[in-house]
C-alpha positions as CSV (number, residue, x, y, z in Angstrom):
1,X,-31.6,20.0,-11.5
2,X,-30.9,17.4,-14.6
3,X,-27.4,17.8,-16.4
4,X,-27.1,16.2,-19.7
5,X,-24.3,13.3,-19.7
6,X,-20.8,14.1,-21.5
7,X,-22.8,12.1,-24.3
8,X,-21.9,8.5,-26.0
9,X,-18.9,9.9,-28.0
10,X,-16.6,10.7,-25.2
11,X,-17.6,7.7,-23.5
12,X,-16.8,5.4,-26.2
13,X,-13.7,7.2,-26.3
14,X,-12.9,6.7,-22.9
15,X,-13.5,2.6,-23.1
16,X,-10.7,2.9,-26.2
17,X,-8.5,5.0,-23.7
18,X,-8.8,2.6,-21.1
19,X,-5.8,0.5,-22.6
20,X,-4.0,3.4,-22.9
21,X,-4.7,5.1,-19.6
22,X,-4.1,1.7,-17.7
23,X,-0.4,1.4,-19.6
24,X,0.2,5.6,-18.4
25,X,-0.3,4.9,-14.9
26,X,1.7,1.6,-14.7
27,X,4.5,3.7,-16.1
28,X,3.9,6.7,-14.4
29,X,4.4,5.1,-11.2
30,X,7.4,3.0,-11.4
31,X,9.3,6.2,-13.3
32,X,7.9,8.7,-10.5
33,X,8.6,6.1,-7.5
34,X,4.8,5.6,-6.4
35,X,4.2,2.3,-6.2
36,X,0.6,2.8,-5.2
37,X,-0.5,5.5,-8.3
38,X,-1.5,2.8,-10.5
39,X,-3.7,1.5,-7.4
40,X,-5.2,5.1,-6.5
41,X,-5.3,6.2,-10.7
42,X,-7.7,3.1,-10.9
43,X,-9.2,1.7,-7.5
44,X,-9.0,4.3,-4.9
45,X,-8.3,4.0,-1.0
46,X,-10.2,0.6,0.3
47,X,-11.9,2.7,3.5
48,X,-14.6,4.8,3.4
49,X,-14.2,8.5,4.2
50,X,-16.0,8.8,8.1
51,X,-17.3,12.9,7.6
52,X,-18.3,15.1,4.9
53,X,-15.1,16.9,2.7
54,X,-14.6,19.2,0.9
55,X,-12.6,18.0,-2.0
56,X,-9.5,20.0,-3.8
57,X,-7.9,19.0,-7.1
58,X,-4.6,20.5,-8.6
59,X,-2.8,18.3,-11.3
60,X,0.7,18.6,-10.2
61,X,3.3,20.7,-7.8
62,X,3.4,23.4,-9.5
63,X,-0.6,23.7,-8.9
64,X,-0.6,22.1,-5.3
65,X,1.7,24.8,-4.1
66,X,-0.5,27.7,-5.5
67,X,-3.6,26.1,-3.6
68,X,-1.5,25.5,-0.4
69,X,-2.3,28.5,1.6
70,X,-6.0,28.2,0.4
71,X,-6.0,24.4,1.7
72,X,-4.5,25.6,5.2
73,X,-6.9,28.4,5.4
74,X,-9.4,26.1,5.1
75,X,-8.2,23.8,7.5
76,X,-7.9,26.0,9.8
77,X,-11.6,27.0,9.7
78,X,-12.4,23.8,10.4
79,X,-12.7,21.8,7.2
80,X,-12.1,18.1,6.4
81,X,-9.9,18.1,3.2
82,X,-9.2,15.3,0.3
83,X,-6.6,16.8,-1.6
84,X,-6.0,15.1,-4.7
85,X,-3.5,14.9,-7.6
86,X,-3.1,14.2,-11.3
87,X,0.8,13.2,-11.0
88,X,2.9,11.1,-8.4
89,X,5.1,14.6,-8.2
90,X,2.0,16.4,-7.3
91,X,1.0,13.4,-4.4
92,X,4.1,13.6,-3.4
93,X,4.2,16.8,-2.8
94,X,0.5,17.0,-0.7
95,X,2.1,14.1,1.5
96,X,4.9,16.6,2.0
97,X,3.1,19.8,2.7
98,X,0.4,18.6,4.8
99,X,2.0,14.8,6.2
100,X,-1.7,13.9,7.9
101,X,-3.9,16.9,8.2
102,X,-5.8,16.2,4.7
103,X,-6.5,13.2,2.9
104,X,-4.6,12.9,-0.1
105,X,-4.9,10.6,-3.4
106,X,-5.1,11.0,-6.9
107,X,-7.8,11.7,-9.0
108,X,-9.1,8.5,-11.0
109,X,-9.2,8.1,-14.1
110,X,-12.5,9.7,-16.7
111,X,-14.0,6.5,-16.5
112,X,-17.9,6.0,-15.4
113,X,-17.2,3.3,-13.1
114,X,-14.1,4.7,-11.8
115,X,-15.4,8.2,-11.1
116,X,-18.6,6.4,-9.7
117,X,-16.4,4.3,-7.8
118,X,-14.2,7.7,-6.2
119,X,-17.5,9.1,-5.4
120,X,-19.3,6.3,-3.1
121,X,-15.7,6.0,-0.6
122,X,-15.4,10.1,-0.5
123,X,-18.4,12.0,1.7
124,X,-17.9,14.9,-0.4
125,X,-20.0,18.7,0.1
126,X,-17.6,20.5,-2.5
127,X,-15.2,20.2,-5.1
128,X,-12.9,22.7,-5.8
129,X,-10.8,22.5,-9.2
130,X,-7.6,24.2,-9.6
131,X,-7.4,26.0,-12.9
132,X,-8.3,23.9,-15.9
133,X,-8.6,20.7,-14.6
134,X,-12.2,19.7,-16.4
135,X,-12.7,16.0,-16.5
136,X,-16.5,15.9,-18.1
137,X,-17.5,12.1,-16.7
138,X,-16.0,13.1,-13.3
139,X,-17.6,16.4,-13.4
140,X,-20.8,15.1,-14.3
141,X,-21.0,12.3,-11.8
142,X,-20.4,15.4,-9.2
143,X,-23.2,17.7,-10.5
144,X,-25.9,14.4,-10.7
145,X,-25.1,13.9,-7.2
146,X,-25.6,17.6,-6.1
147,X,-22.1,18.1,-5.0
148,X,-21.1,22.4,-5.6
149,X,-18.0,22.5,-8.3
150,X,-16.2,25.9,-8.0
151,X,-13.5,26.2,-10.5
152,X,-10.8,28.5,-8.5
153,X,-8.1,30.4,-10.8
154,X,-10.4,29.3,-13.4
155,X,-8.3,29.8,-17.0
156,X,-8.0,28.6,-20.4
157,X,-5.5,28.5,-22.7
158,X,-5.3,29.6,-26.3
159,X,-5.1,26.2,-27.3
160,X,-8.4,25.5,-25.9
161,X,-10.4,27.8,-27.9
162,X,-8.6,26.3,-31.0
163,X,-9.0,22.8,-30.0
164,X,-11.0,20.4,-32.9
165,X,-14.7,21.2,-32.4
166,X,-15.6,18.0,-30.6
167,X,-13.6,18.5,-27.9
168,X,-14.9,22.7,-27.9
169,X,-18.3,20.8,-27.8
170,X,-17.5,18.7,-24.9
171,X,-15.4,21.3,-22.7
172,X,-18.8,23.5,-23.2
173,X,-20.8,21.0,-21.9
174,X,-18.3,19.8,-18.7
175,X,-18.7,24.0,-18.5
176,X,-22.8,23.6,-17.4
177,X,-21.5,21.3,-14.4
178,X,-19.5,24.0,-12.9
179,X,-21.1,25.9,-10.0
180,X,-18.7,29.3,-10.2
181,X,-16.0,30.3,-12.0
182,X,-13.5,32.1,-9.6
183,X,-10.8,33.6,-11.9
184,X,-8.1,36.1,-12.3
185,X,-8.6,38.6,-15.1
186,X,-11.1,39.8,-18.3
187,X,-9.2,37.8,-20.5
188,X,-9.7,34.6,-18.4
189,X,-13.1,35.5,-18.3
190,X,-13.7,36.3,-22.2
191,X,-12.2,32.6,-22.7
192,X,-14.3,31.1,-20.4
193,X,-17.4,32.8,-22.2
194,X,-16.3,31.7,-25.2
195,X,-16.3,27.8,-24.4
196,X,-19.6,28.2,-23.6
197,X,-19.2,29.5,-19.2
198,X,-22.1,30.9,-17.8
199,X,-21.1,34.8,-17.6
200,X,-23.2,34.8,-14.4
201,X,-21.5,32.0,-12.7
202,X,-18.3,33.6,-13.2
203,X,-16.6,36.4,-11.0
204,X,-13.3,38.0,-11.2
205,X,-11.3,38.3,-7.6
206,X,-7.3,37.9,-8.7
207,X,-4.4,35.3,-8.8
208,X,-4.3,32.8,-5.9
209,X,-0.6,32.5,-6.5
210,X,0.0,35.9,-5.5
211,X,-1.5,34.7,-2.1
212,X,1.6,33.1,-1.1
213,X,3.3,33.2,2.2
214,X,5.5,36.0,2.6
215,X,7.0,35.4,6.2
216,X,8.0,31.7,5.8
217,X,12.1,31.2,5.3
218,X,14.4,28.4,4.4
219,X,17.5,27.0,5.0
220,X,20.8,27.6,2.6
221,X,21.1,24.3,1.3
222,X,24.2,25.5,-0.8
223,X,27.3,27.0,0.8
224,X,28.6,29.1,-2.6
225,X,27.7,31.8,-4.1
226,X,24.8,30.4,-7.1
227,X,22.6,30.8,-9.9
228,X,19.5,29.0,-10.3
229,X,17.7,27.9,-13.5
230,X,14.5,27.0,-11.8
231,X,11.9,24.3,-13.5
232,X,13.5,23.9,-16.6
233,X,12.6,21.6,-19.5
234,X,14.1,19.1,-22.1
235,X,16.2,21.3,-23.9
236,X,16.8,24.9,-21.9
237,X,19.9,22.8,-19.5
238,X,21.9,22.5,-22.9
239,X,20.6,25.3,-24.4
240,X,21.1,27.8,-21.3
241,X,24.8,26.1,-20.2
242,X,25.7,26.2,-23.9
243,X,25.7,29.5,-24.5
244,X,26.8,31.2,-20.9
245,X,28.9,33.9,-20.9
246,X,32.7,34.1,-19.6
247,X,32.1,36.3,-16.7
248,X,29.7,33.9,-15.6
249,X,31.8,30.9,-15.5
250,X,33.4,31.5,-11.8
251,X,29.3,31.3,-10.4
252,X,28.0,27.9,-9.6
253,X,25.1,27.0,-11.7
254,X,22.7,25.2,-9.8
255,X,19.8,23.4,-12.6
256,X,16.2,22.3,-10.9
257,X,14.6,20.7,-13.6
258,X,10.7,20.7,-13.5
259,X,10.7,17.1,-13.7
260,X,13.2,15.6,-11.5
261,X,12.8,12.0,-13.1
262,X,15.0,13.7,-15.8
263,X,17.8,13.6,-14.2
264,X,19.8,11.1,-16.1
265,X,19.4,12.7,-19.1
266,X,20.3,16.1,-17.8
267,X,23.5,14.1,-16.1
268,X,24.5,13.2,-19.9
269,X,24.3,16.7,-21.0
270,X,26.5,17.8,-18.6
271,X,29.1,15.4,-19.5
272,X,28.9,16.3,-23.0
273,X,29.4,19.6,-22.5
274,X,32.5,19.0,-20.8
275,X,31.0,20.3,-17.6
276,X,32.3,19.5,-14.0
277,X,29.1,18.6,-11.8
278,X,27.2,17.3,-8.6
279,X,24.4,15.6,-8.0
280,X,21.7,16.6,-5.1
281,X,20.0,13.3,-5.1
282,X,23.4,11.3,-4.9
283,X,24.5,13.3,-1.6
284,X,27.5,14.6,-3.8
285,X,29.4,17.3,-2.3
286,X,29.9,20.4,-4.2
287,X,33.6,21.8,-4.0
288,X,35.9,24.9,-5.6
289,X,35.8,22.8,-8.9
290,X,31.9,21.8,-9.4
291,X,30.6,24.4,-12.4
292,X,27.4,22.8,-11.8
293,X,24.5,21.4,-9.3
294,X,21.9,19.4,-10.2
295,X,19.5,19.7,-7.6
296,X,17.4,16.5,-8.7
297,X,15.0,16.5,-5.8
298,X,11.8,17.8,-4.9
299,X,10.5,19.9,-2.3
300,X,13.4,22.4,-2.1
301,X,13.0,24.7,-4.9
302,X,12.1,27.7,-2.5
303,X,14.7,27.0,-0.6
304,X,17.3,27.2,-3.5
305,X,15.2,30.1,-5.0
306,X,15.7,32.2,-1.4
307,X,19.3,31.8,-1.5
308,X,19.9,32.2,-5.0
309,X,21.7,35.2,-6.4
310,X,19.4,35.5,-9.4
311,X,16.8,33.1,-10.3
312,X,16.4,32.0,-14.3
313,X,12.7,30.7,-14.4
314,X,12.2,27.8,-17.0
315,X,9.8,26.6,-19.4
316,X,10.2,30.3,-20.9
317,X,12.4,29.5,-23.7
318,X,11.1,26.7,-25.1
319,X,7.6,26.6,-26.0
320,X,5.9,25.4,-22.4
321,X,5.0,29.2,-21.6
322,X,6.5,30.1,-18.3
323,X,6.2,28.8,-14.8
324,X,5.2,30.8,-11.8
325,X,6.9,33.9,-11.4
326,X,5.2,35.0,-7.8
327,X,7.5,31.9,-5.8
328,X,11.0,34.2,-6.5
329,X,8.9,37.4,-6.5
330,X,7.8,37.0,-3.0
331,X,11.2,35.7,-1.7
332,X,12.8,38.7,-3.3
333,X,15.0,37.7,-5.7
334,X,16.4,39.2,-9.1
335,X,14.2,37.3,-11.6
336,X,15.1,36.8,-15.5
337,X,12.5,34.9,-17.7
338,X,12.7,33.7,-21.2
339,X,10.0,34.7,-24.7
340,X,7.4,31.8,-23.8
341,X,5.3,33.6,-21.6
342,X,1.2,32.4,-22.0
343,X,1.1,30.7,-18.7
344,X,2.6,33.6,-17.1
345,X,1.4,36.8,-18.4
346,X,-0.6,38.0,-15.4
347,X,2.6,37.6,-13.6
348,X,4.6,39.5,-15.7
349,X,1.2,42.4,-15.7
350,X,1.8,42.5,-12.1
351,X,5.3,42.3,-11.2
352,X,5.8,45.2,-14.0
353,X,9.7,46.0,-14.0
354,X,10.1,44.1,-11.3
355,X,11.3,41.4,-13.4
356,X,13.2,41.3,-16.3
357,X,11.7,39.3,-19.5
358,X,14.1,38.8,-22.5
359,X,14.3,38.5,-25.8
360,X,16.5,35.3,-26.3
361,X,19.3,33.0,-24.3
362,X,21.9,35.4,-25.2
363,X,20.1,38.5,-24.2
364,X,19.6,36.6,-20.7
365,X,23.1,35.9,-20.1
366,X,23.3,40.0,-20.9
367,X,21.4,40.6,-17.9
368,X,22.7,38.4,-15.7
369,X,26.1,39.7,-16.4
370,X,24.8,43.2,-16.1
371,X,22.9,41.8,-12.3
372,X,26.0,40.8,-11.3
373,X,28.2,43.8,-11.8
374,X,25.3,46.1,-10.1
375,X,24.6,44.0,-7.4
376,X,22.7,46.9,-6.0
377,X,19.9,46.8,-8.9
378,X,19.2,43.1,-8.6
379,X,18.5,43.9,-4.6
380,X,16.2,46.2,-5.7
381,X,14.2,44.4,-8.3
382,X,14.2,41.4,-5.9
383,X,12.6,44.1,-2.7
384,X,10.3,45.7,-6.2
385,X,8.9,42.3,-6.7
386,X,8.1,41.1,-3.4
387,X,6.3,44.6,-2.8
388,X,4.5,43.6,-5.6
389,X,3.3,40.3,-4.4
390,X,2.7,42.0,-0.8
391,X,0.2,44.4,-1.9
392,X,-2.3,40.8,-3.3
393,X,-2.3,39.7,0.4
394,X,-5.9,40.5,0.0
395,X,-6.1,37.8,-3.0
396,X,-7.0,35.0,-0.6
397,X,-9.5,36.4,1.6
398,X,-11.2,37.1,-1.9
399,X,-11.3,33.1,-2.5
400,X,-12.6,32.5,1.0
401,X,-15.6,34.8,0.8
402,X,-16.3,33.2,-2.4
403,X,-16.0,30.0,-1.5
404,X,-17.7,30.0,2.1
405,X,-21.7,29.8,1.2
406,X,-20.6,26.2,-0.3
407,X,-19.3,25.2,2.7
């Protein structure tokens, strides 16, 4: 079968990206602490991959622990995995999770020569894509070369289908490359037809983050009594800490900011705001005085969420749209999120009032005053959610049937 190129436009565009993309992961790396990303962004590993793979792209943590128990199942059947990145976070966190059982690097940039480049040193019989990762020259170079694409949790956002017509043009066109669209819901699926998706190629079989591991457990990392504001953003730290309420004040507050690079900034809120704190990634003890912990590290947050006595999820009152809701869901903990909810609305559909979604940063400190005067009710939203998440267990075996005639 012949596929039509991303076309001369978006190639010119990525020779005057280039610059701009070579700059990005020079940065990128020596702010994240990965030497090697501007290496693996542009030039790759220097062997050769010695079998076939099958190849699985997320673009950062939040992504590569959704796919997790997808990668191990796959693993586990047998299968040689390259496991790749968009962010030194998300590497990071792959070299973590699976030390040597897959091969992990990061995904090159859209480049012809580049992708061409990736494709000759990997062996590769599938390519999986997590969510709405669509790179047209690398998915292009894939489906020329006969290699299967399956998008899995296949989604779009509003934004997409608003986007300036060229680049609605060109995410139609990367959409012909794609093999099977594996997604969560009719309203993924109405988007996807919309940007121009095959409705044939596309098959609704559920959330691969509610497939997460329900029997795993974690250490306490923190010996008081906490509060966790999970992923947050620029912004919600001051915004949150601000405004917290006076019964509150006795609970430690422990932040784990989304992007852990942030930490210094977050460290000079704090100290404006008059705020006694610790430090995770300085080894600073917390004692009867520290109002605050900045757990600046990465790798732990389910092991502060597991532990925590309620669980504030970021990225829900700014604009960013929610994080991942299913993580604290299935480790049974009282969750609170903010407005912005477009990332996480099929969360919110299935956790029901499991959870509790509020209106503003003063409403929230409402409930978590109210959550911690009837401890009772926040033990029983926390055992409501993970019910919830228990009754998807069925979520990955859905994505393994799907999957296995590419294999």
């Amino acid at each position: 079968m012949s596929y039509v190129p991303p076309g001369p436009g978006y190639r010119l565009l990525s020779v005057l990206l280039l610059p701009i993309w070579l700059l990005q992961a020079l940065w990128h790396g020596k702010t994240q602490g990965l030497k090697c990303y501007f290496r693996l962004r542009f030039r790759g590993e220097k062997d050769k991959a010695k079998s076939a793979q099958t190849w699985v792209h997320a673009s950062s943590v939040g992504e590569i622990e959704a796919v997790t128990p997808l990668v191990r199942a796959l693993i586990d059947s047998g299968e040689s995995i390259l496991l790749t990145s968009f962010t030194a976070t998300g590497y990071k966190s792959i070299k973590r999770n699976f030390n040597d059982s897959v091969e992990a690097a990061i995904i090159p940039v859209d480049f012809v020569w580049t992708c061409k480049r990736f494709l000759r040193r990997h062996q590769l019989k599938l390519c999986l894509l997590m969510e709405t990762e669509l790179w047209p020259e690398m998915l292009y170079q894939c489906a020329r070369r006969g290699i299967p694409i399956v998008q899995i949790n296949a989604r779009l956002s509003q934004k997409s289908l608003q986007a300036p017509a060229f680049v609605r043009a060109l995410l139609g066109r990367s959409m012909s490359y794609i093999s099977l669209h594996l997604t969560r819901n009719d309203s993924d699926q109405n988007r996807l037809i919309e940007l121009g998706a095959d409705p044939l190629k596309i098959r609704i079989i559920g959330n691969l983050k509610s497939s997460t591991d329900l029997l795993s457990s974690y250490p306490n990392l923190i010996d008081r009594e906490y509060l966790l504001i999970a992923s947050s953003h620029e912004g919600e730290e001051t915004m949150l800490l601000s405004q917290r309420s006076a019964l509150t004040e006795k609970l430690l507050i422990v932040i784990a900011p989304r992007h852990p690079a942030r930490s210094s900034t977050i460290q000079q809120q704090l100290s404006q705001l008059g705020l006694n704190y610790a430090t995770r990634s300085r080894s600073q003890p917390i004692d009867a005085q520290t109002q605050v912990y900045l757990a600046d590290t990465l790798g732990e947050l389910k092991a502060l969420m597991a532990h925590a006595r309620i669980v504030i999820m970021g990225g829900s009152f700014d604009n960013t749209g929610g994080h991942n809701l299913i993580e604290p869901a299935a480790l049974a903990r009282a969750i609170i999120t903010g407005p912005s909810d477009d990332n996480i609305r099929e969360d919110i559909k299935l956790l029901g009032d499991a959870i509790i979604q509020v209106a503003d940063v003063e409403a929230c400190w409402q409930s978590v005053e109210h959550l911690l005067s009837n401890p009772e009710q926040a033990t029983a939203l926390g055992l409501q959610a993970r019910e919830a998440v228990a009754k998807q267990s069925h979520v990955l075996d859905n994505y393994l049937t799907e999957i296995s005639p590419y294999l």
